[in-house]
Every structure is written in C-alpha cells, then in structure tokens.
C-alpha positions in Angstrom: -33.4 14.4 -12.6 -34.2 12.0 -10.3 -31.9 9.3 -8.4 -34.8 6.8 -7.9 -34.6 7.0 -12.1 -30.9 6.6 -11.8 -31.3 3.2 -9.8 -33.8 1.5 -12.0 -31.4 2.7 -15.5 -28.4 0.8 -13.5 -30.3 -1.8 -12.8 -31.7 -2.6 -15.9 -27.9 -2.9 -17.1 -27.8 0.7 -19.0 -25.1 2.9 -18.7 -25.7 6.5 -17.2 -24.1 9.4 -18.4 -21.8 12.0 -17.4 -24.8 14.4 -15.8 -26.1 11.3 -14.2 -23.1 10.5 -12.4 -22.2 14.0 -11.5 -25.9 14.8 -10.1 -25.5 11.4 -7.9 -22.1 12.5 -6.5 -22.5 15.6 -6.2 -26.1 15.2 -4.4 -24.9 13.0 -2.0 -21.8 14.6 -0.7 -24.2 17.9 -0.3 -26.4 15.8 1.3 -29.3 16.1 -0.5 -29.2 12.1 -1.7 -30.0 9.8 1.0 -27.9 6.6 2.0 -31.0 3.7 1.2 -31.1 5.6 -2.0 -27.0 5.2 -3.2 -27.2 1.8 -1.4 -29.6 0.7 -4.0 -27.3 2.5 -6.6 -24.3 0.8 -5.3 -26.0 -2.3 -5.6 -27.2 -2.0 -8.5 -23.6 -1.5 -9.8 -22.5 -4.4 -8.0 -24.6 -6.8 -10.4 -24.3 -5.1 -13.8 -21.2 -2.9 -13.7 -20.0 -0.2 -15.5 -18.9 0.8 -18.6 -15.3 2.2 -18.9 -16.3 5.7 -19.4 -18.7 5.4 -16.6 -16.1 4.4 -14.1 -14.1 7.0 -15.3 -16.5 9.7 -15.3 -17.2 8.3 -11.8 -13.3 8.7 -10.7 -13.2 12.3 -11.6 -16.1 13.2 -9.8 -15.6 11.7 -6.7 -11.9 13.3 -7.1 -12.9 16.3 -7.7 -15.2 16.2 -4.5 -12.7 17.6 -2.5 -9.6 19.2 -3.1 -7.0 18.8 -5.6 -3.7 19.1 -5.4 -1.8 21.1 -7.5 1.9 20.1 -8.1 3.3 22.8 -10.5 5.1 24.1 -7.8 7.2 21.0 -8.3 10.0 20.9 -10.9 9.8 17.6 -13.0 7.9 15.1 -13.7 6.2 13.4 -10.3 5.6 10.2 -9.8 3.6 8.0 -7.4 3.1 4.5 -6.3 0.3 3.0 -5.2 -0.3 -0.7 -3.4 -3.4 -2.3 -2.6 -2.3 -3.8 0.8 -0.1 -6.5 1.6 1.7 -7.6 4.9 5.2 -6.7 5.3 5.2 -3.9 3.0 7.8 -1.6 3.3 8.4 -0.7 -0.1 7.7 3.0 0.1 10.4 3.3 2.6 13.0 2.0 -0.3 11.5 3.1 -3.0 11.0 6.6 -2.8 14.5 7.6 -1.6 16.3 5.8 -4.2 13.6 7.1 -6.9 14.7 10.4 -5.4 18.7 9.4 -5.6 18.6 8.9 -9.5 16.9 12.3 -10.2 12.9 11.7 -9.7 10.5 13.8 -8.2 8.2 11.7 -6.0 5.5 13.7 -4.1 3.5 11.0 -1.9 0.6 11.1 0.3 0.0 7.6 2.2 -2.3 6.4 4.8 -2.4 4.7 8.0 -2.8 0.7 9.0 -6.2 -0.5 7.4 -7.3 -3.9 8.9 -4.4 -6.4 8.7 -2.2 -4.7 6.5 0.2 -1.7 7.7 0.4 1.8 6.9 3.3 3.9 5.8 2.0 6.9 8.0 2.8 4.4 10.6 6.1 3.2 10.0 7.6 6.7 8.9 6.3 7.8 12.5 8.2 5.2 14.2 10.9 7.5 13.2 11.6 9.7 16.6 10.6 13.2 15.4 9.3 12.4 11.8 6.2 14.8 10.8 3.8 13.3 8.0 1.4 16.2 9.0 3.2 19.1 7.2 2.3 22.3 5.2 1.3 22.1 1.7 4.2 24.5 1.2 6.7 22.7 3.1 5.6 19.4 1.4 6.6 21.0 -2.2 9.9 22.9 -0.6 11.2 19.2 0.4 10.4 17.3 -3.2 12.1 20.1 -4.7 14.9 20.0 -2.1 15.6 16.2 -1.9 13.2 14.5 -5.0 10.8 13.5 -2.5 8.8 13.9 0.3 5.9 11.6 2.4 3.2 13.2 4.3 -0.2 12.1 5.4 -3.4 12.4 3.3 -5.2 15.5 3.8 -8.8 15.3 5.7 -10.1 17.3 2.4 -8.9 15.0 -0.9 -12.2 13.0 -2.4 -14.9 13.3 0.6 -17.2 11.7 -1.6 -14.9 8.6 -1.1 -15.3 8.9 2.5 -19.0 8.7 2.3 -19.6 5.9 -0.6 -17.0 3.6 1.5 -18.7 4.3 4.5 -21.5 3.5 3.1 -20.1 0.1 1.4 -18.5 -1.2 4.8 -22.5 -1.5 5.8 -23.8 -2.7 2.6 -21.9 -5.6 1.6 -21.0 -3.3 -1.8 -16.8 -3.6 -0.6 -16.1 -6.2 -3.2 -17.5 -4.5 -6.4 -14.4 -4.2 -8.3 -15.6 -1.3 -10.2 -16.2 0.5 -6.8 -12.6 -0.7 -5.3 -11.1 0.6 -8.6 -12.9 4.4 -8.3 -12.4 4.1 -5.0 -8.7 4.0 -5.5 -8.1 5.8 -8.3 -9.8 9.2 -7.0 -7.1 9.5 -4.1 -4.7 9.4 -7.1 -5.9 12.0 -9.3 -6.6 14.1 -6.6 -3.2 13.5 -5.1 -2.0 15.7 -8.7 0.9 13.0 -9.5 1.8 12.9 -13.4 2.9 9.2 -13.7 1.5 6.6 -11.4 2.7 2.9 -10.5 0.5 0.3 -9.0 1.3 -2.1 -6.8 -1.7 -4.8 -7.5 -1.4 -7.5 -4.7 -3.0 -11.1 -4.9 -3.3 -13.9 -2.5 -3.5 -14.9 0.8 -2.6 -11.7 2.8 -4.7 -9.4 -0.3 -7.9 -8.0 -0.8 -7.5 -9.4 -4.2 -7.7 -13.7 -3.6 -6.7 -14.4 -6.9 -4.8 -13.5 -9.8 -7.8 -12.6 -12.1 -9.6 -10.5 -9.6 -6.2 -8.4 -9.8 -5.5 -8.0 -13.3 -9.3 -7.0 -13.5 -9.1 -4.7 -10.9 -5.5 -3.6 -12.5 -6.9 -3.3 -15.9 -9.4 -0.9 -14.7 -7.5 1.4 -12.4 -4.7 1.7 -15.6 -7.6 2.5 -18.0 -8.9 5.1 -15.5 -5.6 6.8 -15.2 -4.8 6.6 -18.7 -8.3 8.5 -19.7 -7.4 10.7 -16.8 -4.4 11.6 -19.2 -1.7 9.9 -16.7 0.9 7.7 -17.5 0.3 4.0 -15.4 1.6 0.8 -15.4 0.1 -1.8 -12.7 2.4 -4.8 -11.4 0.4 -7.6 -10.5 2.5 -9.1 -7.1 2.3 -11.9 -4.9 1.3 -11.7 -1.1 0.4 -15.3 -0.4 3.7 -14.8 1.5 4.6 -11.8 3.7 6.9 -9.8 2.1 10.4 -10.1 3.7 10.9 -11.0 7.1 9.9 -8.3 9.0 6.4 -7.3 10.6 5.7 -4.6 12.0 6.6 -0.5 12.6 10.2 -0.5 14.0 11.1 -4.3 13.1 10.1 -2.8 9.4 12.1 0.4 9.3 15.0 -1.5 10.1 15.0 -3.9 6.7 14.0 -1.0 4.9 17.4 0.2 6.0 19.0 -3.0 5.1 17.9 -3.0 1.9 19.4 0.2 1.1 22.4 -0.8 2.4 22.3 -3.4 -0.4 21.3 -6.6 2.5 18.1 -7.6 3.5 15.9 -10.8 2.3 15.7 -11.3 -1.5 12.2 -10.6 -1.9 11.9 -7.6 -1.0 15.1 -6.0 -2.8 13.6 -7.8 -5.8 10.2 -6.4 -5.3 11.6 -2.8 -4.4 14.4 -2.4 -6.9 11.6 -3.9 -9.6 9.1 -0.7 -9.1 12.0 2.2 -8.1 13.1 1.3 -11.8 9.1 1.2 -13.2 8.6 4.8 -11.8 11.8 5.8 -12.8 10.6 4.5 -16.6 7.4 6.3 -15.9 9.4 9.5 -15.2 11.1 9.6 -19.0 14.7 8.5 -16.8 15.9 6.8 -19.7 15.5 2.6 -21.1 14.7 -0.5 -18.8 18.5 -1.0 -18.9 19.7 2.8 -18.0 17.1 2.8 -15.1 18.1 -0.8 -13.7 21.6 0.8 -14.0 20.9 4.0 -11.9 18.8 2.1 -9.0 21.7 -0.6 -8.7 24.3 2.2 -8.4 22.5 4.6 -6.5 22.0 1.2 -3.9 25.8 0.3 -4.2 27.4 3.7 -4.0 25.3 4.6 -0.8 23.0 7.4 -2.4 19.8 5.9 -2.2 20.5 5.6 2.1 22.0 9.2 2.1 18.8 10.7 0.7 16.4 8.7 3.0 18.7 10.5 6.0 18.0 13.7 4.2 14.3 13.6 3.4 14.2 12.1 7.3 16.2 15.3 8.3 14.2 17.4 6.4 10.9 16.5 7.9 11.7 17.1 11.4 13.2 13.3 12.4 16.3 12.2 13.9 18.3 11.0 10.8 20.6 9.3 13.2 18.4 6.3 13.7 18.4 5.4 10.2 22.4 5.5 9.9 22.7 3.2 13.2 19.2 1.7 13.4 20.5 -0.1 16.3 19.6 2.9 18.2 15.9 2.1 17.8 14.1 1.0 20.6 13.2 -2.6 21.3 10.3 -4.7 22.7 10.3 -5.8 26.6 9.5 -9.3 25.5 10.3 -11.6 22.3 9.2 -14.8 21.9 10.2 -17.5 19.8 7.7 -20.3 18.1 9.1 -23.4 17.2 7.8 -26.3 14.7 7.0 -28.7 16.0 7.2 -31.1 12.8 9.5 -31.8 10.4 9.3 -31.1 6.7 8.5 -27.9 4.5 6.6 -24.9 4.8 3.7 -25.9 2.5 1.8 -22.5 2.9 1.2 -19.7 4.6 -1.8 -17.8 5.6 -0.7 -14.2 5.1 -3.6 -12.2 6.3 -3.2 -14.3 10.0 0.2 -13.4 10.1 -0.7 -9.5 9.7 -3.7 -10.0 12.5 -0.8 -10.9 14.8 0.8 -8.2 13.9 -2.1 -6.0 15.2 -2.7 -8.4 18.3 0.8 -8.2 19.7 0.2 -3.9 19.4 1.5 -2.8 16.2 -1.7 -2.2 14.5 -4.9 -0.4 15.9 -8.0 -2.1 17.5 -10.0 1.4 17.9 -9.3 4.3 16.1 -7.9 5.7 19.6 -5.6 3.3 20.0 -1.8 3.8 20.5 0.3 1.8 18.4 3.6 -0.6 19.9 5.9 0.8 17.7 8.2 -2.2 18.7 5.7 -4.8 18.0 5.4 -7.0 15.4 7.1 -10.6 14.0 10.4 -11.9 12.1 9.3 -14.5 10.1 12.2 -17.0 10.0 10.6 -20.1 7.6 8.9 -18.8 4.8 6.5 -21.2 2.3 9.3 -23.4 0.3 11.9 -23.2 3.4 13.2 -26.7 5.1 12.2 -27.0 8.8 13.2 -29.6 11.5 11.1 -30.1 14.9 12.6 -27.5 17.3 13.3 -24.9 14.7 12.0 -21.3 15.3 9.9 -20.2 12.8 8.9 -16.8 14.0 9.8 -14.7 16.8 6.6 -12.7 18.2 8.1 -9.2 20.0 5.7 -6.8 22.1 5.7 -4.9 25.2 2.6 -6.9 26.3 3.5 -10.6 27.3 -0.3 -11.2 27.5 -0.3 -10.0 23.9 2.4 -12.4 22.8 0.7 -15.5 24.5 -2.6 -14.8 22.5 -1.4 -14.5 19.3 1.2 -17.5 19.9 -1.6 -20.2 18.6 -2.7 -18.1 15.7 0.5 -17.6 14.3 1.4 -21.2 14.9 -2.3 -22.0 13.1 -1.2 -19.9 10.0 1.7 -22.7 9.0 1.1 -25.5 7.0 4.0 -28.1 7.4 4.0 -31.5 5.4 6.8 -33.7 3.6 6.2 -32.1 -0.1 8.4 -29.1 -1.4 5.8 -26.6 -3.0 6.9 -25.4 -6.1 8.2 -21.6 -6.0 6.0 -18.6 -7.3 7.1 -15.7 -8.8 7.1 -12.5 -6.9 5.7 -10.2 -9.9 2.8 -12.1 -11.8 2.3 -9.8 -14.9 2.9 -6.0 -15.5 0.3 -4.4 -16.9 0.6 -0.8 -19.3 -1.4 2.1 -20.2 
C-alpha cells in the first residue's frame, strides 16, 4: 500500500476503505508518512469529502491512536457534554453538578482556552486549590463518590489528533467539516463516555458562522457517535451573543454560582437547565417531564450547589469560595464603557468581545503565559437591550490598566447601536438525535 495511491483515490472523489485509513493513520503517527504527503490527503478531503463510514472509520482510528479510557470502574451510565466554543460559556460549571444532584454519573475531561473562547480547565482553576491534574484512580473514586468529576485531558488520548491539527493550522485544511467533526469526535470516544451531548454553537463568537455549517457539522459528529454505538443528541445554540453577562475566569465562576442558586441572567439558566435535563434523558433518568422536574428541584432545594461544594472539596479546592464567592479575589482596576448614542443594541460581535477577554489577561497570548484570573468583562447591554448616551454597557476589569485602555476601543468597536429593535433569536436553534 502506498499513501501517494491513497491521495490520488481521494482525489478522484472515491472512498478509501477501512485498511486505507488505518495504514494512513497509523503511518503517520509512527512516523513513517510524511507531512507534504497527508497535506495533500487532507486536501484532498477538503474538496470531495467523505463518506459516512469513512469519517467514521477515520474517528476510531485516530481514537484509538492513543489511549482509551476505560470507565467500568464507574457505576452507571456516564454521560458527557461536549461544546464547540463559545464566549461566556460556563455551562459545565452548572451542568455537571446538578447532572450529578439528580443521580447521573458524569465523568468529564475538558480543555484549556483555545483562541477567543475560554476553557473549563481554566475556570475550575480559578478555584483556590482546585486540581484538574488528578489520578486516573482518583478521577473514578470522585464520580463514584459525588456523580461527577472534571479533570484535564490526558497528554496521551488521540495523538494522531495532535499531529493532523497541527498539521491543518499550516495548511489551510481547519475548516473541512469532515476533519472538524473527526477531529472532535475522537477525544470523545476515547474519553470512554456511554452517552454524549453536544453543544453545537453558531454565530458571531463560533467557529461555525452559520446555522447550516452547524447542523452539518452536528449531523456528522451524531452519526459518528451513533456508529461508534453511543447514545448522542447535538443542540444547535446561538453565540452571536455572549452567553450571560460574564467574561472571564473568576467574573465566570461567580454566575455559575448564581445560577445554582436559582439567579443569574436568563440565558444562561435556560441554556444550562436545557442540556443538564438532555444528559439526564441520555442517562435513561426518566421522560422530558420527570428530568425537567428533577433539574428544577435539585436548583430550588439547594442540591445542585451542595454537590458543586463537594466535587470542589473532593478535588483538593477550597469549597468555601463557592458558598460565599464574595471571598474571591478582585481586579486592581475596572473600567466602565459608556454609549455614547442612543437607541438599541442592533448586534454584537461576539468573537471581539472574547479577544478582550484575552487582552485584558484572562486568556493566553503564549502558551507560557500566566492567566488574570480576575480579568475579564460584565456585559451590561446585550443585542435587543434599550440604551441611552451615558449608559455603561460593559465594565472591562484587569490588574493591568494598560491592558484595560487597549482593549477599551475594541470592545466599544464590537457594538452596533441604531434606532431599530432587532427582533429576538432563540437561544437553541434545533436539537438534533441519534
């Protein structure tokens, strides 16, 4: 077998089979496959394709390129949720403990900041104490102990992912939703999860623009999961708005807390409440209505925050913070930008309002750099909201004043004000099933 044969079979729009795809994978996390020579492959794909059992056979390769995790030490059925970026996502934070509050098992591996969007890691380290870099063994002991437990993603799951998005970063190959979907989807199955939710963003602070580039991409990573033998449902969700008010490590923590106290902005209880009772459908935890029963009482009666203090406890972090989050620290300097017309919030450009994040320190510039864990924005006018000359409509916080003067103008850029009400879009677009 030879990969230049390979190349010229993709190209010509045929579909390779199961030895192909395994000999190209395998090859080139061995080394024995140059880069030009997948380029060309990766190209090749991004023109013509693939074939559903070609992305699937794909998947499960470059899964099982590294190691996979094996969750039988875990009682139940486990669960996962997945998001494809966004700005101002905190939903892990409130999901997971309430999923874990009405009897779910949700054993989670997340990742750091990527470009402008945040990372879980991140936030949960904001957390005084909090370890995401724990034993296999003591991962398992916790989801058994408390229903759920975050940790960081282990240097070993899907190398060949490593490589092949390497590889695509250089190659102008990112965008091939085929590869974004394999690319995805092999973290999953290697992560060992039974049932798996997907968060499928769209919009103005997404990888996905628009709505049909989602529920392509959605459509693909469901049908890879579902001939993986997993249970999946995808929710296509809107991020041409940040979600909630909150930007940033600490500033995000803190809503998280809110809204499992039952507060917090509308959207994101909405969005949050919305998947904890998808994954607890995924689970077998009863019907739509029993499941929207158990997250709104496990919110109410005060469960849902009691087991985020215990799964906080449990992984080394000071649970105190999360029952008095006023303890938190706070930025040296806040700043607050005002409108300076009158009118409505016409739109918003969400991926600017996640690059401030990262210029006023909350996100990394170098992979060496040290996060603000106070950093970040409120966002007080949102697309649709009323807004008179003087109002504020953010207020920037960072320890670096320097930081919050550059990134005044490119917030302030990322408004649109004018005299005409948009009309409202819904928060979930479409939900999408195995």
């Amino acid at each position: 077998m030879r990969m230049v044969d390979l190349i010229d079979r993709k190209k010509n729009g045929k579909e390779l089979t199961e030895e192909e795809i395994a000999y190209f994978i395998r090859g080139y996390v061995a080394g024995e496959i140059p880069d030009y020579q997948v380029s060309a492959l990766l190209m090749a794909v991004c023109f013509q394709g693939m074939t559903s059992r070609e992305l699937t056979q794909l998947t499960l390769e470059m899964a099982k390129s590294g190691e996979m995790m094996d969750l039988s030490a875990i009682h139940g059925c486990k669960v996962d949720k997945h998001s494809t970026g966004g700005v101002g996502d905190k939903t892990t934070l409130v999901i997971v403990p309430i999923v874990a509050a009405c009897g779910g098992k949700v054993a989670k591996m997340s990742g750091r900041g990527l470009g402008f969007t945040g990372g879980t890691i991140d936030k949960l380290e904001a957390i005084p104490g909090f370890a995401t870099q724990i034993t296999k063994r003591r991962f398992f002991e916790i989801v058994n102990q408390a229903g759920a437990s975050v940790m960081g993603q282990s240097g070993n799951i899907t190398p060949a992912d490593k490589k092949l998005y390497a590889l695509r970063d250089v190659t102008a190959t990112v965008d091939s939703i085929p590869l974004i979907a394999s690319s995805v989807m092999s973290k999953k199955l290697a992560a060992g999860s039974d049932a798996i939710l997907l968060d499928v963003t769209c919009g103005s602070g997404a990888f996905m623009q628009s709505r049909e580039q989602a529920e392509e991409l959605a459509e693909k990573m469901v049908g890879i999961g579902t001939d993986a033998g997993k249970k999946m449902t995808a929710l296509i969700t809107n991020m041409d708005v940040p979600l909630g008010n909150s930007v940033g490590n600490i500033l995000e923590v803190k809503e998280a807390i809110e809204v499992l106290r039952g507060k917090g902005p509308e959207d994101t209880r909405e969005i949050c409440f919305s998947f904890a009772v998808e994954m607890l459908l995924l689970s077998g935890s009863g019907s739509r209505e029993e499941c929207e029963e158990k997250v709104k009482d496990a919110v109410e009666s005060g469960a849902a925050l009691r087991k985020l203090m215990e799964i906080v406890r449990l992984q080394g972090g000071d649970d105190s913070y999360i029952q008095e989050p006023e303890r938190f620290p706070k930025a040296a300097y806040f700043y607050e930008v005002a409108a300076q017309t009158s009118g409505y919030v016409t739109s918003m450009d969400t991926k600017q309002c996640g690059i401030v994040s990262g210029m006023l320190g909350a996100g990394r510039e170098t992979m060496d750099s040290e996060l603000d864990y106070t950093a970040g924005l409120y966002i007080c006018k949102k697309t649709g909201d009323k807004v008179s000359v003087g109002e504020t409509l953010v207020t920037l916080y960072s320890n670096s004043y320097d930081r919050i003067l550059a990134a005044e103008p490119v917030i302030r850029s990322a408004y649109k004000i004018t005299g005409e009400k948009p009309e409202k879009q819904p928060l979930i677009y479409k939900r999408i099933t195995g």
